[in-house]
FILONU-139460 format. One line per field, with one value per residue (C-alpha): x, y, z. Coordinates in steps of 0.1 Angstrom, whole numbers, plus 5000, padded with zeros to 4 digits. Layout:
BEGIN
x <- X / ...
y <- Y / ...
z <- Z / ...
***
This chain:
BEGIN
x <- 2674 / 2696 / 2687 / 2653 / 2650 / 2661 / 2631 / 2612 / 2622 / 2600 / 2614 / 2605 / 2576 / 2587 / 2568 / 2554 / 2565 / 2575 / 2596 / 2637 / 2625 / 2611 / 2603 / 2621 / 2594 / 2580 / 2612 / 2617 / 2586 / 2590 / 2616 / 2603 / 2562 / 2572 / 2595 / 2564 / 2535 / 2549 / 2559 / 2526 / 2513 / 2542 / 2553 / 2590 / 2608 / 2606 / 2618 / 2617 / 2645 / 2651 / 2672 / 2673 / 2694 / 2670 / 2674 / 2658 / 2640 / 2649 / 2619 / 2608 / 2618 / 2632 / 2651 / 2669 / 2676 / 2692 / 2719 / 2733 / 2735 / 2765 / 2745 / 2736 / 2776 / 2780 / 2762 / 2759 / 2787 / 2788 / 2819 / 2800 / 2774 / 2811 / 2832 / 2825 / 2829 / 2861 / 2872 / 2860 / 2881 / 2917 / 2912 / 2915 / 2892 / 2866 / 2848 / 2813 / 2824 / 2847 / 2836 / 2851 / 2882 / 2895 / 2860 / 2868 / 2906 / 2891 / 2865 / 2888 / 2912 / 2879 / 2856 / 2867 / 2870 / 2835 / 2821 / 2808 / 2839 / 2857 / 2833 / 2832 / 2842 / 2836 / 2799 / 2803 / 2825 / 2792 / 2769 / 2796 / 2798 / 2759 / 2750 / 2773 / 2755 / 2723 / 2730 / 2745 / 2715 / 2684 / 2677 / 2644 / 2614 / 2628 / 2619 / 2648 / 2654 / 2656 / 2677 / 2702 / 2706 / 2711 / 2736 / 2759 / 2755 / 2762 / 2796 / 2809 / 2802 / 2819 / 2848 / 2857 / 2853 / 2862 / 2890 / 2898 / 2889 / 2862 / 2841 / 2813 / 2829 / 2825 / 2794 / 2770 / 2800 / 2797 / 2762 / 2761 / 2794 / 2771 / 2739 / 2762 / 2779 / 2746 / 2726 / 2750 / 2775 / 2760 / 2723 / 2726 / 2696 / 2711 / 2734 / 2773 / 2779 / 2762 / 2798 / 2810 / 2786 / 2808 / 2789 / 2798 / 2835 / 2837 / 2816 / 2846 / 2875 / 2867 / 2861 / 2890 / 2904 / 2893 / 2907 / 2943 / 2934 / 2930 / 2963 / 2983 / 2973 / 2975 / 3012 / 3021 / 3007 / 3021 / 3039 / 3021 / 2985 / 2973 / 2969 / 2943 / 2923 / 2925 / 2905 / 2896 / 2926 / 2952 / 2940 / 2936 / 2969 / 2986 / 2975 / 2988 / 3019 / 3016 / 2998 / 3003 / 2983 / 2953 / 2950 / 2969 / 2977 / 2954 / 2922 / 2934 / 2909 / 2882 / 2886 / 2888 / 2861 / 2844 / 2825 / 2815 / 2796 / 2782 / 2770 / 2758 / 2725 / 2717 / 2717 / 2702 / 2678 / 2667 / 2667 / 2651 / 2626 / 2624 / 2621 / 2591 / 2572 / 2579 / 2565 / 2539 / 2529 / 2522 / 2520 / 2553 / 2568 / 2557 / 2578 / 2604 / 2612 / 2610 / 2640 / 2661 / 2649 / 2665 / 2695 / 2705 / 2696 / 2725 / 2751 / 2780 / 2766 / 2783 / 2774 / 2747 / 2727 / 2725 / 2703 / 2675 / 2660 / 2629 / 2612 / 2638 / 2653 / 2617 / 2612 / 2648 / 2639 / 2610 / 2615 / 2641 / 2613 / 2587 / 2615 / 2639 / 2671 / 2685 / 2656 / 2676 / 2706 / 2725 / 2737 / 2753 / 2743 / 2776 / 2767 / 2734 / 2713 / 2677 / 2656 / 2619 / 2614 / 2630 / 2658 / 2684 / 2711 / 2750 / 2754 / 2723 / 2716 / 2699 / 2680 / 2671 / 2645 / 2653 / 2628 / 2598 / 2587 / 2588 / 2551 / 2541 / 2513 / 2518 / 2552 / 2538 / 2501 / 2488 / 2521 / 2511 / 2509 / 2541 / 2541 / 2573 / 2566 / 2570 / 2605 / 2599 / 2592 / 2574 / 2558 / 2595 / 2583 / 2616 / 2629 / 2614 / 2639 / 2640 / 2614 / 2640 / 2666 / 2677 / 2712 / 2711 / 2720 / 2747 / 2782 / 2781 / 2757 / 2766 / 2795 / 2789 / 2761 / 2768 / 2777 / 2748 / 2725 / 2751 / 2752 / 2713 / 2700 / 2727 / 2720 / 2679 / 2679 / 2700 / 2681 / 2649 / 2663 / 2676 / 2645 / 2611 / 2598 / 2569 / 2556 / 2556 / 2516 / 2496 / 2487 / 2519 / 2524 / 2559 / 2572 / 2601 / 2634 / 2648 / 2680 / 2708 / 2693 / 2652 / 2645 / 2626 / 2622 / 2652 / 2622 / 2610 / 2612 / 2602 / 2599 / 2621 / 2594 / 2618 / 2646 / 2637 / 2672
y <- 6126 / 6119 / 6084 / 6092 / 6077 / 6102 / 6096 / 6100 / 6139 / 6167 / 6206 / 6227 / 6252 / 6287 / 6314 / 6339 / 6374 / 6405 / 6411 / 6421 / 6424 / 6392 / 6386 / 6410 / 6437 / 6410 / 6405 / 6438 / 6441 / 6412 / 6380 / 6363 / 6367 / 6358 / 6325 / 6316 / 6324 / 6307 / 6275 / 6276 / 6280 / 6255 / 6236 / 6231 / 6236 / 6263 / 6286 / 6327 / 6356 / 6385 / 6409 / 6386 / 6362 / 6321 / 6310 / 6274 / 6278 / 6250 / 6261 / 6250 / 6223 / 6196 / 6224 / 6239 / 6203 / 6192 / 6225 / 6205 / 6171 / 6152 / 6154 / 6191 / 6195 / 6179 / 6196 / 6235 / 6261 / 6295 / 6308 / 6324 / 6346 / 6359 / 6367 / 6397 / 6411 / 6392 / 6407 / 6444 / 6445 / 6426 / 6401 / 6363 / 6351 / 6357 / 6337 / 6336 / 6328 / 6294 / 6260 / 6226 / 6228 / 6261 / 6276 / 6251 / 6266 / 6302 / 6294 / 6282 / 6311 / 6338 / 6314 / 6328 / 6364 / 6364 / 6344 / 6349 / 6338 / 6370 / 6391 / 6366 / 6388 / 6421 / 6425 / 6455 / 6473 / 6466 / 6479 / 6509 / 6515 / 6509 / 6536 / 6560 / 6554 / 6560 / 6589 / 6605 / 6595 / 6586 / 6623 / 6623 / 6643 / 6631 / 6610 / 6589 / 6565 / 6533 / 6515 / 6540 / 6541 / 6509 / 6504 / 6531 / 6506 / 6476 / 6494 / 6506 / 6472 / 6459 / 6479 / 6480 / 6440 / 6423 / 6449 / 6473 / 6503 / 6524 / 6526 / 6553 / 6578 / 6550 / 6541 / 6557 / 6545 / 6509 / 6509 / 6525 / 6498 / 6469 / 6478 / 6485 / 6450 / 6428 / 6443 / 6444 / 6420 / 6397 / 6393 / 6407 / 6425 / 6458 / 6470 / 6463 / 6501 / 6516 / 6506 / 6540 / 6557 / 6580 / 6580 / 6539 / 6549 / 6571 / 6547 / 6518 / 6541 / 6550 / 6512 / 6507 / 6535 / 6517 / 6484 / 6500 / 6522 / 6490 / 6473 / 6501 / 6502 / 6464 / 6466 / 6498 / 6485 / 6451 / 6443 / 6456 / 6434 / 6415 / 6382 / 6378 / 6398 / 6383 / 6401 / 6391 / 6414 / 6393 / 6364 / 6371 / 6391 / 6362 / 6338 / 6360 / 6360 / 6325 / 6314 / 6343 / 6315 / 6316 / 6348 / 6366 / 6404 / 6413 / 6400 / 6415 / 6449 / 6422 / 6402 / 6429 / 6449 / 6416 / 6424 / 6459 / 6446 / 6414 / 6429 / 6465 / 6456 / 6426 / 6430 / 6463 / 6453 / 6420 / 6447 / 6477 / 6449 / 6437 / 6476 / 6477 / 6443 / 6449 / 6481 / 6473 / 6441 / 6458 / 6427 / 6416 / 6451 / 6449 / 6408 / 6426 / 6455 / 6430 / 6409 / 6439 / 6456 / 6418 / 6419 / 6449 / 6446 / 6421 / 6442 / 6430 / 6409 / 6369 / 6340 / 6322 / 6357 / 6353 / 6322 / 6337 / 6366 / 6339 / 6374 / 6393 / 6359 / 6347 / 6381 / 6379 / 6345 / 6357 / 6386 / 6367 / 6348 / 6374 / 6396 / 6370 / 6387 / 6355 / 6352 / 6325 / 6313 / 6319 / 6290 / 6273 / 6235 / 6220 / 6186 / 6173 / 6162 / 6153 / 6171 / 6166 / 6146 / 6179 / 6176 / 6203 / 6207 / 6215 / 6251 / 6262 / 6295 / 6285 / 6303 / 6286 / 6297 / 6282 / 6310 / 6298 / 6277 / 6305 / 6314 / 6284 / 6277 / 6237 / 6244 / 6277 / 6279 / 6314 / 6322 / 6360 / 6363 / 6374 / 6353 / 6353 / 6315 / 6297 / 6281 / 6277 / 6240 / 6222 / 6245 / 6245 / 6250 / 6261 / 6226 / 6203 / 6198 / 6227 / 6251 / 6278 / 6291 / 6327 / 6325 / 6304 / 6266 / 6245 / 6250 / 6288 / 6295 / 6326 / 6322 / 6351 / 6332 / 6329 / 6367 / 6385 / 6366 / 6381 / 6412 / 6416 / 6407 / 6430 / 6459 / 6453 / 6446 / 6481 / 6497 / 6492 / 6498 / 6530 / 6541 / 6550 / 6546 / 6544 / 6542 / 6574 / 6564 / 6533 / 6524 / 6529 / 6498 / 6492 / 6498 / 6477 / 6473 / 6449 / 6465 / 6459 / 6435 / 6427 / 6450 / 6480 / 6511 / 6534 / 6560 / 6540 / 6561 / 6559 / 6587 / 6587 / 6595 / 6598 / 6575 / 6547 / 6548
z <- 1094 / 1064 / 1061 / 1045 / 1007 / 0983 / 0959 / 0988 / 0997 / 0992 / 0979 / 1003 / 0994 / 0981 / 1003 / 0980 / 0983 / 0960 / 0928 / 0936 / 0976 / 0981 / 1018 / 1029 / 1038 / 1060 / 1078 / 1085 / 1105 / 1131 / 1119 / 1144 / 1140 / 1108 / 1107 / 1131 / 1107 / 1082 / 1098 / 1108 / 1067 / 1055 / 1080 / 1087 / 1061 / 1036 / 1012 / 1011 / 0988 / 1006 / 0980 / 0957 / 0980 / 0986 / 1018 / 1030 / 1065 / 1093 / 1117 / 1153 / 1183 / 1159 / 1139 / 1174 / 1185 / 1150 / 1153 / 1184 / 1170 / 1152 / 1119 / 1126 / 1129 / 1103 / 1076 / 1088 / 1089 / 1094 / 1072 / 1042 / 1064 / 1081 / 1056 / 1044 / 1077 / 1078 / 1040 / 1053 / 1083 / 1066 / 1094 / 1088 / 1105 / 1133 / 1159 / 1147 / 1111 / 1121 / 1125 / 1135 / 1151 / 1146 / 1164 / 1193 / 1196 / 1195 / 1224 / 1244 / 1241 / 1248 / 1271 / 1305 / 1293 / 1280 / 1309 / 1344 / 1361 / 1342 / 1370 / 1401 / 1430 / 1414 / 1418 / 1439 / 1414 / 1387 / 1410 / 1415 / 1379 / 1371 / 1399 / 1387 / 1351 / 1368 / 1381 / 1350 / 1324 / 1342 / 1359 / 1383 / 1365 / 1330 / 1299 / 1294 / 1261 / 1272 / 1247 / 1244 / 1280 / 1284 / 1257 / 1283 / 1313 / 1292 / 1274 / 1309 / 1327 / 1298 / 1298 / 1331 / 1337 / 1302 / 1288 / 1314 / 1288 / 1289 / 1256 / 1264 / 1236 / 1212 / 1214 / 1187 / 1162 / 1171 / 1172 / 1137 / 1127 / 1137 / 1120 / 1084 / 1087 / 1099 / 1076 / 1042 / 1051 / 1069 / 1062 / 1027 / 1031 / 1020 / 0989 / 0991 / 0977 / 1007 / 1028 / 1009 / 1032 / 1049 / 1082 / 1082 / 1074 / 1102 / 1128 / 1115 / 1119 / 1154 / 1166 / 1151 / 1168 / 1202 / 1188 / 1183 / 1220 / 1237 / 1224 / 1227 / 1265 / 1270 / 1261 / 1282 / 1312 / 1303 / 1333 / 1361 / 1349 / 1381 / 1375 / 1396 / 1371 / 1339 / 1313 / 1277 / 1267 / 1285 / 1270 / 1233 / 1233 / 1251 / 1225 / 1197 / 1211 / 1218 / 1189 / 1157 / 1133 / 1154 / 1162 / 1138 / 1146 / 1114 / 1140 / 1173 / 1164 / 1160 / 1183 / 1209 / 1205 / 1197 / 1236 / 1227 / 1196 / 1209 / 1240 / 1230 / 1215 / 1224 / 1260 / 1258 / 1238 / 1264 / 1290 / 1278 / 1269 / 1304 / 1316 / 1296 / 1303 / 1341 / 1340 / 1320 / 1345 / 1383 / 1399 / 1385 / 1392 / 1424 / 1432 / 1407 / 1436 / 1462 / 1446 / 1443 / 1480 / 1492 / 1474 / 1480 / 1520 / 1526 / 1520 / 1497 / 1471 / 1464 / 1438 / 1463 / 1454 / 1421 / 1429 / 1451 / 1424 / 1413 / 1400 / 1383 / 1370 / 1355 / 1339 / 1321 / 1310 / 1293 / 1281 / 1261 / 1249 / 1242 / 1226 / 1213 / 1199 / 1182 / 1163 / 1138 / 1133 / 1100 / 1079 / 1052 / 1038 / 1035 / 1019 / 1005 / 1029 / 1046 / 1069 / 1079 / 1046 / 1028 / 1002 / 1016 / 0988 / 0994 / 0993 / 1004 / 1021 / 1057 / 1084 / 1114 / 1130 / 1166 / 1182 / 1167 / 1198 / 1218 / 1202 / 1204 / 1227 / 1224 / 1246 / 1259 / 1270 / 1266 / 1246 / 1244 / 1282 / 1295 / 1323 / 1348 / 1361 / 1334 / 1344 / 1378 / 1390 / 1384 / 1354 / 1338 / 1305 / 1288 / 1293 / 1267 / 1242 / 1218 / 1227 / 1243 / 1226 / 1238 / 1232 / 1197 / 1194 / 1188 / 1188 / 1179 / 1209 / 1228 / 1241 / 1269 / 1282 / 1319 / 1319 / 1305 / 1330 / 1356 / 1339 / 1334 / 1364 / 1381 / 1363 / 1364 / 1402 / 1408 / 1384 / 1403 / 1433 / 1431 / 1409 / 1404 / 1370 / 1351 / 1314 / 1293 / 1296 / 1311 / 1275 / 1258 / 1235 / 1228 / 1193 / 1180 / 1159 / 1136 / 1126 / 1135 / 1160 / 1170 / 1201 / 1216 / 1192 / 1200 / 1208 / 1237 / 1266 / 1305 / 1330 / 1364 / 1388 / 1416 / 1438 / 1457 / 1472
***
């Protein structure tokens, strides 16, 4: 792409928008609607301010597919969207905001804490600790809120398999810790000053209360840690010892909770959104309770498992693409170069908009339809190059993968098999979020009719 004539590149267009806000009201109301809209108006590659702040827009297949080439590489990194959050918190660094060879040595210090592997053998204790969640905050005859529920299955599955600590007290605080940083630090679509909001210095404090809770336990219960039960813990606090450069004792609070705040909202969000699409579909609620009336007939659950749920998987898959949480991916130009016949300048401001093919009917007929076969064969729509990105693209894509599809279809197939549930009413539309993270509305609710089990 960089090899186009430099006389012959275009600027890309500037989408209009309002004084000091910019775009930023149309953000807020649905990122991804609106990277799509205007791809569709400009093509792909554009301009838009939000606060002030220009960003360039890479948008659609050829945008996702250029994050995970050389050139792509090459020419985006990640540090300056990062570093405020890294400045705020006295740490030196932090995963998401590394690149090159320093992001490669952090991977491969966290990959088998944040990955499915980290939970092989220890479905039953999930199911355990996702039924004793159950019971506490989805009561029979009740309204329950989704999102927030979900956010206290995610923390304790969390806890208990990737750190050994239970976060549940912590919760509201990292949830409010998250939406402060993304939303001033990170995508700058909010005033530095409000950081002096006391309710953020509180919600910091107590993660990094947690933070110094989980180290302080790590190193009393230092010598009697089975082996056979590595967790994230061991291995960050191994490679401090190890290796004090890479992960300095300044980054061990971030680095540590790093699970808590990857994982709160975005998985909660996927499934609340999942709750709601299911519920909302009767013929795919009905195949849904079927997978999880299978599952859960054999007994003790293995990997082979995880392979037969054709509903529950196909539901996941698109509700990640109905509701995409990694809507874009936040970048920095870091040399001059070409893209689409565009002219993209060193030190640019980038989004890009790798979900935009997921509304796109050329890769997705009836693209509205939420439509659970899609990525069965022979259909296998996801698989042209580009038009799926759920978990971001290149080398920054999530590294905890492999264990949120563990980790949702788990917690959906017990969820609907111990329970009952319908809409608050058949019509209910669902409202969404933007901040911190695109989701269901925090006021979404469902009512527990009963238990199935």
């Amino acid at each position: 792409m960089a090899t186009v004539a430099s006389e012959a590149l275009k600027e890309p267009t500037q989408v209009s928008g309002l004084p000091v806000l910019g775009n930023a009201l149309d953000m807020a109301k649905d990122p991804g609607r609106f990277f799509y809209d205007c791809y569709r108006k400009y093509g792909p590659v554009f301009k838009l301010k939000v606060m002030g702040n220009t960003y360039t827009v890479l948008a659609g297949a050829e945008a996702a597919n250029f994050m995970g080439t050389r050139e792509g590489r090459d020419s985006l990194r990640s540090k300056e969207f990062w570093q405020g959050l890294v400045n705020e918190w006295g740490a030196k660094r932090t995963l998401t905001g590394e690149d090159g060879e320093t992001h490669q040595k952090l991977r491969a210090v966290m990959k088998h804490g944040y990955s499915k592997e980290s939970v092989k053998g220890r479905y039953d204790e999930l199911v355990t600790i996702t039924d004793q969640v159950i019971a506490r905050d989805w009561p029979v005859g009740k309204l329950v809120p989704v999102v927030q529920n979900m956010q206290y299955i995610v923390t304790e599955q969390l806890g208990a398999m990737l750190t050994g600590t239970s976060p549940r007290e912590y919760v509201a605080d990292i949830r409010t810790t998250i939406l402060y940083i993304l939303n001033i630090l990170v995508t700058r679509q909010r005033p530095k000053f409000m950081l002096k909001d006391p309710r953020y210095k509180h919600a910091k404090e107590r993660v990094s209360e947690l933070g110094r809770r989980m180290i302080a336990e790590y190193y009393a219960g230092k010598d009697q840690r089975d082996p056979e039960r590595r967790n994230l813990v061991d291995d960050v606090m191994e490679a401090h010892a190890r290796d004090p450069d890479l992960i300095p004792a300044s980054d061990l609070i971030l680095s540590l909770t790093g699970p808590f705040v990857a994982g709160l909202d975005t998985v909660a969000n996927t499934t609340a959104a999942f709750i709601y699409a299911v519920l909302k579909h009767p013929e795919v609620h009905k195949r849904v309770l079927a997978d999880a009336d299978a599952l859960f007939a054999r007994g003790t659950i293995d990997e082979a498992d995880f392979r037969n749920l054709p509903a529950i998987d196909g539901a996941i898959m698109e509700a990640m693409r109905v509701y995409p949480i990694a809507v874009a991916q936040m970048r920095t130009a870091t040399r001059d170069f070409a893209f689409l016949g565009h002219r993209i300048r060193e030190g640019e401001l980038l989004y890009v908009a790798t979900a935009v093919p997921h509304y796109m009917h050329e890769f997705y007929p009836d693209p509205d339809k939420f439509d659970i076969d899609r990525y069965a064969k022979p259909r296998a729509e996801h698989l042209k190059p580009g038009v799926y990105s759920p978990y971001g693209r290149g080398t920054h894509t999530c590294l905890g993968k492999t264990l949120a599809e563990v980790q949702m279809a788990l917690s959906m197939a017990r969820l609907f098999y111990d329970l009952d549930l319908e809409l608050e009413s058949p019509d209910y539309e669902l409202q969404t979020k933007v901040l911190p993270t695109p989701g269901p509305s925090m006021k979404f609710k469902v009512r527990v009719k009963g238990r199935r089990h």
